[in-house]
mmCIF file as gemmi writes it, N, C-alpha and C atoms, coordinates in Angstrom:
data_model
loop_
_atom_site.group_PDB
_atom_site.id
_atom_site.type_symbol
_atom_site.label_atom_id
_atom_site.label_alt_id
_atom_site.label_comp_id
_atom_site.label_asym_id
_atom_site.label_entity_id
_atom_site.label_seq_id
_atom_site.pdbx_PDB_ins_code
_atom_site.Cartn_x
_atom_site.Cartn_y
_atom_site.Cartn_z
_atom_site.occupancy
_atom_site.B_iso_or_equiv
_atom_site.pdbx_formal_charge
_atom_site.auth_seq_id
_atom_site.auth_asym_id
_atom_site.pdbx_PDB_model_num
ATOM 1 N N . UNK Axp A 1 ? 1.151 16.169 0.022 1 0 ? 1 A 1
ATOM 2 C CA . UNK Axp A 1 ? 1.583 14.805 -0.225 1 0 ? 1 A 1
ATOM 3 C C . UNK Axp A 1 ? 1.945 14.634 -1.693 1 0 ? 1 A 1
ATOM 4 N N . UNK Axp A 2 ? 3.339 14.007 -1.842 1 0 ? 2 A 1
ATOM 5 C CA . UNK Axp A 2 ? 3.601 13.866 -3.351 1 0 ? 2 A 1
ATOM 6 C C . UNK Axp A 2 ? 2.721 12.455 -3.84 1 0 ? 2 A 1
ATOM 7 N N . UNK Axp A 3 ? 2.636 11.657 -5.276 1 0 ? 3 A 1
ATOM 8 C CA . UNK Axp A 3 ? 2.151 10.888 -5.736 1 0 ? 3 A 1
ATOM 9 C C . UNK Axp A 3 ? 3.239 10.493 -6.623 1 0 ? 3 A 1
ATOM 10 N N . UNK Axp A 4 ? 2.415 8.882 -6.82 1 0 ? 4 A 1
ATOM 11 C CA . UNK Axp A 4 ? 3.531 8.154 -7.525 1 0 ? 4 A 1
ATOM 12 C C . UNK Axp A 4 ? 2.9 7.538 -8.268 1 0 ? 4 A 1
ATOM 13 N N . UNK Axp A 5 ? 2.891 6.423 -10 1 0 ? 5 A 1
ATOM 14 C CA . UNK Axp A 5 ? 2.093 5.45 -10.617 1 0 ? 5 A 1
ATOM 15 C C . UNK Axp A 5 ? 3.182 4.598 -10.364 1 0 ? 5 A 1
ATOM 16 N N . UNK Axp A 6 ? 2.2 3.502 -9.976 1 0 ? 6 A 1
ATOM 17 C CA . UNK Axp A 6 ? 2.917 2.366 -9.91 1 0 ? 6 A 1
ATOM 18 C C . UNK Axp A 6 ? 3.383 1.72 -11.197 1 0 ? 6 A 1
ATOM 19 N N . UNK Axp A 7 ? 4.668 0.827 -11.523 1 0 ? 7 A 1
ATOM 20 C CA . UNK Axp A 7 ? 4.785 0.181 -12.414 1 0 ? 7 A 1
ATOM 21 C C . UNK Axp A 7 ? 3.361 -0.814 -12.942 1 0 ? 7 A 1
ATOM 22 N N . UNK Axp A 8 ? 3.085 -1.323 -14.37 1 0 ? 8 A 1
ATOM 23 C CA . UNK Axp A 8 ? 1.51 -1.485 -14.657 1 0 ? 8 A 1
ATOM 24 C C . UNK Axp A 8 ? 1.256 -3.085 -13.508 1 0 ? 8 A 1
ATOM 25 N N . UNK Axp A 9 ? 0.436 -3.792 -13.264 1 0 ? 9 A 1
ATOM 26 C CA . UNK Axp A 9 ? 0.153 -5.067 -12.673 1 0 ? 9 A 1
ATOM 27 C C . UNK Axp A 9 ? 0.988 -6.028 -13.729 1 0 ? 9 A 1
ATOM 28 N N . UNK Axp A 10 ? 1.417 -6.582 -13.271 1 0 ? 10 A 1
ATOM 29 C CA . UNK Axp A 10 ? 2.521 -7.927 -14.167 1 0 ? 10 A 1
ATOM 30 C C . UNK Axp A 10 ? 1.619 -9.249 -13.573 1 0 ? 10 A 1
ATOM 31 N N . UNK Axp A 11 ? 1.074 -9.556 -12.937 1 0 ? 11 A 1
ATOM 32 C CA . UNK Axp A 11 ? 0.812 -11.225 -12.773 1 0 ? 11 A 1
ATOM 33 C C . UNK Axp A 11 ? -0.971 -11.08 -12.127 1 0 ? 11 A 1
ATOM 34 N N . UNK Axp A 12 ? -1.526 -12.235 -12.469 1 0 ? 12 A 1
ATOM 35 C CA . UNK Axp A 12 ? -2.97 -12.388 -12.002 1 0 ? 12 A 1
ATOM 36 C C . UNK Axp A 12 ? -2.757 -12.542 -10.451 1 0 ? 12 A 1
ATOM 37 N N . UNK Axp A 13 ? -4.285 -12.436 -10.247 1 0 ? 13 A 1
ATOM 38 C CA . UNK Axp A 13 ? -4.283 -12.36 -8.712 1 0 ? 13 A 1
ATOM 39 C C . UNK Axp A 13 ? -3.955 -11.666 -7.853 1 0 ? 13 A 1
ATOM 40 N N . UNK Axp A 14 ? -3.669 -10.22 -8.277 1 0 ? 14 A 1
ATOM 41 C CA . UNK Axp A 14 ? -2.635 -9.447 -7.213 1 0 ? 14 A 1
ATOM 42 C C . UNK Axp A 14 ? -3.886 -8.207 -6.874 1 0 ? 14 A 1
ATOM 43 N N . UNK Axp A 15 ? -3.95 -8.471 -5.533 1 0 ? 15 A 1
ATOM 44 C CA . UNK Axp A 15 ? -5.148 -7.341 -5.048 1 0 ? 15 A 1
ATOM 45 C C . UNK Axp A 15 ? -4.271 -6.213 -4.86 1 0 ? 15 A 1
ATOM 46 N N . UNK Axp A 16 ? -4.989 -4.937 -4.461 1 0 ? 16 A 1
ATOM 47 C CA . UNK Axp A 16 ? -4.506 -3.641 -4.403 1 0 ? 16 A 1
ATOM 48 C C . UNK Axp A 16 ? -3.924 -3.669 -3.146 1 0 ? 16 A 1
ATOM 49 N N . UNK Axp A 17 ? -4.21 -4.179 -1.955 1 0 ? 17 A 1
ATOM 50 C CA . UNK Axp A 17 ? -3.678 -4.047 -0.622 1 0 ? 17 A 1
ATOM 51 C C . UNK Axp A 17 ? -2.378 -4.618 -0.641 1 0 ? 17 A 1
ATOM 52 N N . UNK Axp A 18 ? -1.834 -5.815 -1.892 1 0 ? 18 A 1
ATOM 53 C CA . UNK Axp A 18 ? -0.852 -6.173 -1.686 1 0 ? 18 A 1
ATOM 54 C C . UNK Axp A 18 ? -0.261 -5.938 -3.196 1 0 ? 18 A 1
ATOM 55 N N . UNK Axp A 19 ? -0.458 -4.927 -4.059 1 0 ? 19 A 1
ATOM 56 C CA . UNK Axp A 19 ? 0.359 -3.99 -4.28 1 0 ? 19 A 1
ATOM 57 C C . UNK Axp A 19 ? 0.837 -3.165 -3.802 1 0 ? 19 A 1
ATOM 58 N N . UNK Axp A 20 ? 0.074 -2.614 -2.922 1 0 ? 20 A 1
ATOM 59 C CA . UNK Axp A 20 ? 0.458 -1.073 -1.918 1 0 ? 20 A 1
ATOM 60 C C . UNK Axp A 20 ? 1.725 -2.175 -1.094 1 0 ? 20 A 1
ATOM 61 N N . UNK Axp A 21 ? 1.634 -3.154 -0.629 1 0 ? 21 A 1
ATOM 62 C CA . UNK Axp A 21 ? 2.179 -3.905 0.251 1 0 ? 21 A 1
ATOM 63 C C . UNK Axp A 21 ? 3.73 -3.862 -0.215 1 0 ? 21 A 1
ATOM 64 N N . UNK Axp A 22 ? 3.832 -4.642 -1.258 1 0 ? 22 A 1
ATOM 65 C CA . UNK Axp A 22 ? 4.959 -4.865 -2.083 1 0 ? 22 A 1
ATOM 66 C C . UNK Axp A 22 ? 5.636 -3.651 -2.56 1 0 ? 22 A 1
ATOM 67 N N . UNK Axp A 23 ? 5.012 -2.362 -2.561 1 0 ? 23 A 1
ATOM 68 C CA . UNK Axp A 23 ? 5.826 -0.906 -3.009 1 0 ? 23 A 1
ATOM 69 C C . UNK Axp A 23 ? 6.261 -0.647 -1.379 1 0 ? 23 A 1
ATOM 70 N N . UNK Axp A 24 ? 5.252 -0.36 -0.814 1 0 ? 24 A 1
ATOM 71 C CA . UNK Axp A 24 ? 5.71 -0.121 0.494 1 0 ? 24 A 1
ATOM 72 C C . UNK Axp A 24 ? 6.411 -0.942 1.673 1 0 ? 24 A 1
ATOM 73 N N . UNK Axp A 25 ? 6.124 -2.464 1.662 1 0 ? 25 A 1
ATOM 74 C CA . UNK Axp A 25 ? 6.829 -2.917 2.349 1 0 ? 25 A 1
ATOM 75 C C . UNK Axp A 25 ? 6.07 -2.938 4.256 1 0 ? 25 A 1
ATOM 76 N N . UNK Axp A 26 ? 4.865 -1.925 4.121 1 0 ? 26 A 1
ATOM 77 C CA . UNK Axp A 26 ? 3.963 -2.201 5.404 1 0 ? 26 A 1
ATOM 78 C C . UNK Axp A 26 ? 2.817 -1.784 5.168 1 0 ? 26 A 1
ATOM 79 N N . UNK Axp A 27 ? 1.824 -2.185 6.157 1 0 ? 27 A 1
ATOM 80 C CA . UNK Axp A 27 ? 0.821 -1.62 5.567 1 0 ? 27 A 1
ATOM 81 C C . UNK Axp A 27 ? 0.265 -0.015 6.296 1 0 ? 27 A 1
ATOM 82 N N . UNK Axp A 28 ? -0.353 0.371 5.801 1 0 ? 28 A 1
ATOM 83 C CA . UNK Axp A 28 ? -0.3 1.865 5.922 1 0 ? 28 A 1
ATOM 84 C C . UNK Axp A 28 ? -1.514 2.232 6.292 1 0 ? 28 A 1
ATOM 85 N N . UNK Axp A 29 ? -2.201 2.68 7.903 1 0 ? 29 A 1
ATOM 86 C CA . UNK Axp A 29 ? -3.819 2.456 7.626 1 0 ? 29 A 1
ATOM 87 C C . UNK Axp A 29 ? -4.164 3.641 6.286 1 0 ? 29 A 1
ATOM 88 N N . UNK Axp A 30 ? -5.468 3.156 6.121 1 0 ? 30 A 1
ATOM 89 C CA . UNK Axp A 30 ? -5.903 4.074 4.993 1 0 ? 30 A 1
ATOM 90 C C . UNK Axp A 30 ? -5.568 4.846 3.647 1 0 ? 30 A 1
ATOM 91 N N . UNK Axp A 31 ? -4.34 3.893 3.577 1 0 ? 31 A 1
ATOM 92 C CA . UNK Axp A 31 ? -4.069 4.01 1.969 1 0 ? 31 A 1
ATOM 93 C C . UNK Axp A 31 ? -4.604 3.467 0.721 1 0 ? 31 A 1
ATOM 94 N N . UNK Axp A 32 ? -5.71 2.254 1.261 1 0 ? 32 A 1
ATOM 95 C CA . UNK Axp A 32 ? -6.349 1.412 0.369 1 0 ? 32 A 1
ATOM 96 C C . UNK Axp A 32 ? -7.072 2.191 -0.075 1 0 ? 32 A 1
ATOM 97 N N . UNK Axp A 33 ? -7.757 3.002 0.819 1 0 ? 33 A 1
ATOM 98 C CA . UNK Axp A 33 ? -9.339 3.877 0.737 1 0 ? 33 A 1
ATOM 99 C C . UNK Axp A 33 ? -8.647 5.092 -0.182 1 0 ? 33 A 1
ATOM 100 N N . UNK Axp A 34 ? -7.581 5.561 0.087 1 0 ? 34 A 1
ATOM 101 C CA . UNK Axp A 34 ? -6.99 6.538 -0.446 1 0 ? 34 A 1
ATOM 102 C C . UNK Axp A 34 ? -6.899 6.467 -2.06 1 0 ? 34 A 1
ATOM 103 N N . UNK Axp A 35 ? -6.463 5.46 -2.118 1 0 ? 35 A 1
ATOM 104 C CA . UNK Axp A 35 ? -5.717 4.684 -3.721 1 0 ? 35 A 1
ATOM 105 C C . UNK Axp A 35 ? -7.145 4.958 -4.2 1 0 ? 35 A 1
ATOM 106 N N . UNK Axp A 36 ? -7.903 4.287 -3.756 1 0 ? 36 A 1
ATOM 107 C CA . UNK Axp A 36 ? -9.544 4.119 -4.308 1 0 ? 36 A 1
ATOM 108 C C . UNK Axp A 36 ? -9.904 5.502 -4.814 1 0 ? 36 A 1
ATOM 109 N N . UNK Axp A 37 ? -9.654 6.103 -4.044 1 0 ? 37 A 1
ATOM 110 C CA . UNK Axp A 37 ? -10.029 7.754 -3.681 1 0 ? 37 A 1
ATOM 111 C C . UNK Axp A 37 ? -9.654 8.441 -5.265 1 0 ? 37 A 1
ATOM 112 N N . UNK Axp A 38 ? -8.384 8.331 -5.061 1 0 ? 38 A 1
ATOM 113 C CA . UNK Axp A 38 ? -7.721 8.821 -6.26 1 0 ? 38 A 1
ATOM 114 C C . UNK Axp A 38 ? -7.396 8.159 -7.605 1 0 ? 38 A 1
ATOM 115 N N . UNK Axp A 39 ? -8.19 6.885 -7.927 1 0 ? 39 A 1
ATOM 116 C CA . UNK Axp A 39 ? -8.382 6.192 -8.901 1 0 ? 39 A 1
ATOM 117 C C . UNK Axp A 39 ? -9.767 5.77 -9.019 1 0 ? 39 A 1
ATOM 118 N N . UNK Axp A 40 ? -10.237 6.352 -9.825 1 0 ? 40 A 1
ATOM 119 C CA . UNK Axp A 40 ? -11.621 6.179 -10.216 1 0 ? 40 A 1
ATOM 120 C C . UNK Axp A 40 ? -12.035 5.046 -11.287 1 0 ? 40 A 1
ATOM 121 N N . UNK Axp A 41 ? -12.462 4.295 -10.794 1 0 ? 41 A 1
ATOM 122 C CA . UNK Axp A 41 ? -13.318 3.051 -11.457 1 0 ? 41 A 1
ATOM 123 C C . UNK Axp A 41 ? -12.536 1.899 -10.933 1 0 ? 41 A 1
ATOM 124 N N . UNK Axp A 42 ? -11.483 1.75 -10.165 1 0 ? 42 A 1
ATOM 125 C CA . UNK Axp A 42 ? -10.449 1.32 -9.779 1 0 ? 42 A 1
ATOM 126 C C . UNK Axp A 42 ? -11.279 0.174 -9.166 1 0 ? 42 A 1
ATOM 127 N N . UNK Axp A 43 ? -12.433 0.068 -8.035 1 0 ? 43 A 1
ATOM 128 C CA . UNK Axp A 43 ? -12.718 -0.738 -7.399 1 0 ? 43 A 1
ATOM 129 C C . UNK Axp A 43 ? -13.954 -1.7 -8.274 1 0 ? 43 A 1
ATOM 130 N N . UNK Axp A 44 ? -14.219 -0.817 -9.694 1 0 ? 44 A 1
ATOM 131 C CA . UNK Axp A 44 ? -15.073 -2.015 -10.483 1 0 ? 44 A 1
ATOM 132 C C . UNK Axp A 44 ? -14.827 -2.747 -10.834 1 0 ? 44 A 1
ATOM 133 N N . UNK Axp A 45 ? -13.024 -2.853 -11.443 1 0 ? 45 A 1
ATOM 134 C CA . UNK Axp A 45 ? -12.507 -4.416 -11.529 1 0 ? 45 A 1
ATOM 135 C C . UNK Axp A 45 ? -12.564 -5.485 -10.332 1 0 ? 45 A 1
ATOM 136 N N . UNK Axp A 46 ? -13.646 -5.355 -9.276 1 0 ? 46 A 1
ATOM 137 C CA . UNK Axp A 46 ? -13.532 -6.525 -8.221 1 0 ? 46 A 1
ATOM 138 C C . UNK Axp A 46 ? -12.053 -6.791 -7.625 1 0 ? 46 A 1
ATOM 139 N N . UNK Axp A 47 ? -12.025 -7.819 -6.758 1 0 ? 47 A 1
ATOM 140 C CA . UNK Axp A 47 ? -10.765 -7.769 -5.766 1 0 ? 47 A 1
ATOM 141 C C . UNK Axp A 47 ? -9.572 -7.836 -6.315 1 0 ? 47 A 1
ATOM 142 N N . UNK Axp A 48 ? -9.502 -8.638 -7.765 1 0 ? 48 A 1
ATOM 143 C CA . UNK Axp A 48 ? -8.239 -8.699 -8.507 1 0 ? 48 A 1
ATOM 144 C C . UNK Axp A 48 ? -8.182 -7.213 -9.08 1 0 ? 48 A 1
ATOM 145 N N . UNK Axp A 49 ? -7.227 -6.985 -9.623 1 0 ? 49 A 1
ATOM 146 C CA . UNK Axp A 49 ? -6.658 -5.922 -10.284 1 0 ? 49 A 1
ATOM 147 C C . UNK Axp A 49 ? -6.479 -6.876 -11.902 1 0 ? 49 A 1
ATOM 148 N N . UNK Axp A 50 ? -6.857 -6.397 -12.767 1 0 ? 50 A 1
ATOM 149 C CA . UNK Axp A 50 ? -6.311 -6.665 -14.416 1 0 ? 50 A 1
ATOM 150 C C . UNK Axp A 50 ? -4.804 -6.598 -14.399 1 0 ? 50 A 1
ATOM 151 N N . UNK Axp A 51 ? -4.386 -7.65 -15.282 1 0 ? 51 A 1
ATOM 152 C CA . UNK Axp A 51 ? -2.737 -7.257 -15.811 1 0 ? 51 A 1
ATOM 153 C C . UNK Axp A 51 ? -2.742 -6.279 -16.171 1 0 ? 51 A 1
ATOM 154 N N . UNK Axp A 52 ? -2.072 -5.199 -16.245 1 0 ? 52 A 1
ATOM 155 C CA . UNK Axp A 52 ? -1.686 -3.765 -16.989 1 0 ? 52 A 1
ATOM 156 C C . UNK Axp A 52 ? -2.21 -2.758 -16.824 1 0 ? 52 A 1
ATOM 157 N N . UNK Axp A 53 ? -3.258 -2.917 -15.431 1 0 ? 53 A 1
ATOM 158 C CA . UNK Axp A 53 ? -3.536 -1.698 -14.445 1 0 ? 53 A 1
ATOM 159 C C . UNK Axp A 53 ? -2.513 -1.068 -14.217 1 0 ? 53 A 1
ATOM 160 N N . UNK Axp A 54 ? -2.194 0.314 -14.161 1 0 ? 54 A 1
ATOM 161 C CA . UNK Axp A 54 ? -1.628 1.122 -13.771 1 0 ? 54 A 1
ATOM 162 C C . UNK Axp A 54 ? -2.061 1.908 -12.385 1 0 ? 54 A 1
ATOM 163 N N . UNK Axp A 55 ? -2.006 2.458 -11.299 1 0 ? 55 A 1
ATOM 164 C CA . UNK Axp A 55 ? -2.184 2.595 -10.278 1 0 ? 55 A 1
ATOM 165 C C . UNK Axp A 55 ? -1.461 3.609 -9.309 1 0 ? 55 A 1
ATOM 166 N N . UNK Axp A 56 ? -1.953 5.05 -9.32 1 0 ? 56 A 1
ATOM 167 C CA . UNK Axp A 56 ? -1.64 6.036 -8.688 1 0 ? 56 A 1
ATOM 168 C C . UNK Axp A 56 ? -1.826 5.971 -7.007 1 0 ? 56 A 1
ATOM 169 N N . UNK Axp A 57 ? -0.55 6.871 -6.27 1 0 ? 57 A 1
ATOM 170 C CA . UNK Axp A 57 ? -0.297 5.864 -4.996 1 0 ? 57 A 1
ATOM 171 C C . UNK Axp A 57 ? -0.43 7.321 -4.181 1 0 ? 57 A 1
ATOM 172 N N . UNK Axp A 58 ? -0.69 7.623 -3.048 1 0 ? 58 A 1
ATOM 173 C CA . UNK Axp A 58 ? 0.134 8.869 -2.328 1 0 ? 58 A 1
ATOM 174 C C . UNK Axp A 58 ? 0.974 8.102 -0.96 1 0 ? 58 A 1
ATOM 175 N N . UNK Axp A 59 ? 2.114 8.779 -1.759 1 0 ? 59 A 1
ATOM 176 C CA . UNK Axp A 59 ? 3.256 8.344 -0.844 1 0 ? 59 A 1
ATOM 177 C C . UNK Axp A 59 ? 2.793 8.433 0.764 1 0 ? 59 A 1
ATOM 178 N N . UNK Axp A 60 ? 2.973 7.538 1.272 1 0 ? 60 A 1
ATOM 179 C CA . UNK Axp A 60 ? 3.205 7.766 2.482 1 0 ? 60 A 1
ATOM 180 C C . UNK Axp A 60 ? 4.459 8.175 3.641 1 0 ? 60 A 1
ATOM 181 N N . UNK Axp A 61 ? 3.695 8.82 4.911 1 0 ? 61 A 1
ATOM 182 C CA . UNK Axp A 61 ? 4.786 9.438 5.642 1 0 ? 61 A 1
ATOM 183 C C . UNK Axp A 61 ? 5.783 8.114 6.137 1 0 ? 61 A 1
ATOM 184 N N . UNK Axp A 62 ? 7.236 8.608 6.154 1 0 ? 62 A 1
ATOM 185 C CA . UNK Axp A 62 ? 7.922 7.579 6.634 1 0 ? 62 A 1
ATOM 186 C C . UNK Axp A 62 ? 7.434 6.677 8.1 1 0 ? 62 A 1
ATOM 187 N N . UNK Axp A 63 ? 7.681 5.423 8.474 1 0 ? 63 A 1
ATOM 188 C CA . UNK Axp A 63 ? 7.468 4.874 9.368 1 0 ? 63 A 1
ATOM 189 C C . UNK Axp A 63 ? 8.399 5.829 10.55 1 0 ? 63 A 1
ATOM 190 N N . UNK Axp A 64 ? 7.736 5.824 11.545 1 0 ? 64 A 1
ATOM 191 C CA . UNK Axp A 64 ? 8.237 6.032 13.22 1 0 ? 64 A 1
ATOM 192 C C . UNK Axp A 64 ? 8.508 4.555 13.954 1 0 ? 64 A 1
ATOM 193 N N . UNK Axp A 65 ? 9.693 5.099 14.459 1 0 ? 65 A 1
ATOM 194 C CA . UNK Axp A 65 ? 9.984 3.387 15.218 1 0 ? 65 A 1
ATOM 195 C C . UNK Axp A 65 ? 10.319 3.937 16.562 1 0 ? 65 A 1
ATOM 196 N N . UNK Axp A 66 ? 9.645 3.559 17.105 1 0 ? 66 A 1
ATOM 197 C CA . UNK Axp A 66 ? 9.393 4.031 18.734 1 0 ? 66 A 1
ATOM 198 C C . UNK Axp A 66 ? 10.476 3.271 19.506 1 0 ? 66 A 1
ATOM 199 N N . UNK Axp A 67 ? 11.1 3.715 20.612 1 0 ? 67 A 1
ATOM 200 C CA . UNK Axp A 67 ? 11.561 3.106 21.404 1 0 ? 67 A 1
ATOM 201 C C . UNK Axp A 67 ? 11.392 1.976 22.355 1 0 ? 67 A 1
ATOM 202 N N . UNK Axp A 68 ? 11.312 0.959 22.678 1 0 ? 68 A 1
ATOM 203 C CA . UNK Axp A 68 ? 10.909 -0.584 23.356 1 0 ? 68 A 1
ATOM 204 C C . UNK Axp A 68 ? 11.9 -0.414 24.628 1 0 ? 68 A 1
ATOM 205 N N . UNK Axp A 69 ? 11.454 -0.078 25.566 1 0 ? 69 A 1
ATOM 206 C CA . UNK Axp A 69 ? 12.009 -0.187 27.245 1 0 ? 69 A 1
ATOM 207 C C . UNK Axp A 69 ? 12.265 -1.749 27.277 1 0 ? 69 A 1
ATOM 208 N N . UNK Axp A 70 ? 13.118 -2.58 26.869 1 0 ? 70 A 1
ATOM 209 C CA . UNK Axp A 70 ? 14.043 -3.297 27.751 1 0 ? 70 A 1
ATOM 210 C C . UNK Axp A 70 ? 13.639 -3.887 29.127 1 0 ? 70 A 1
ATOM 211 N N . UNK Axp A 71 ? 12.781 -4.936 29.238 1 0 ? 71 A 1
ATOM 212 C CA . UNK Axp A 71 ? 12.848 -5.826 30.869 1 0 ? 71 A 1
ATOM 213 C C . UNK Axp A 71 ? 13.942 -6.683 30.88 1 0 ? 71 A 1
ATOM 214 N N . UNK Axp A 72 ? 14.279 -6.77 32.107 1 0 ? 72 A 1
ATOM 215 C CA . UNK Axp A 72 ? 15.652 -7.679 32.406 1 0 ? 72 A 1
ATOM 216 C C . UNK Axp A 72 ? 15.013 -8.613 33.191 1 0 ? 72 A 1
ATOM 217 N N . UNK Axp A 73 ? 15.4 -9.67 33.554 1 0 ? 73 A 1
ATOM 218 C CA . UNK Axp A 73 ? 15.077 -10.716 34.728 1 0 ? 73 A 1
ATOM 219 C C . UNK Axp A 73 ? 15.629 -9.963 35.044 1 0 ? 73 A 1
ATOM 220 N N . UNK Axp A 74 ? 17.095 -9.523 35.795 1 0 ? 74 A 1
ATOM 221 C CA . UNK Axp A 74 ? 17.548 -9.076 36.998 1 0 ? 74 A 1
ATOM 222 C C . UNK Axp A 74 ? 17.421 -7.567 37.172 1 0 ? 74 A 1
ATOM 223 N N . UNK Axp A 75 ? 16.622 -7.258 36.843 1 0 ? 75 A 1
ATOM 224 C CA . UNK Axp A 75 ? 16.341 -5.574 36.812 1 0 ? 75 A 1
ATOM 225 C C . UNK Axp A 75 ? 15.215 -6.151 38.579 1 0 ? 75 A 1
């Protein structure tokens, strides 16, 4: 798996689940735990994140979009 740092935190209030959110765009199971994983002391700042945290990510695998079978009324 490659890795990425996120650009630093720009605004208060922004938890880690919805940083990961805003890079990625979905949520990803077990990337929170991951981030944690690979950033150490990361979860002592409590639920906010500090302005100017910086924040190492592992990319995740692209989304799969499954196929949706189609009901018809007149089927």
């Amino acid at each position: 798996m490659s890795t990425e740092t996120l650009p630093p935190v720009e605004s208060a209030f922004t938890t880690l689940d919805l940083l990961l959110y805003r890079r990625f765009g979905r949520e990803v199971p077990g990337l929170v735990e991951k981030t944690l994983d690979r950033n150490p002391g990361l979860a002592d700042h409590g639920p906010y994140l500090p302005i100017g945290t910086q924040v190492t990510v592992e990319i995740p695998e692209p989304a799969t979009v499954r196929p949706v079978r189609l009901l018809r009324l007149t089927d």
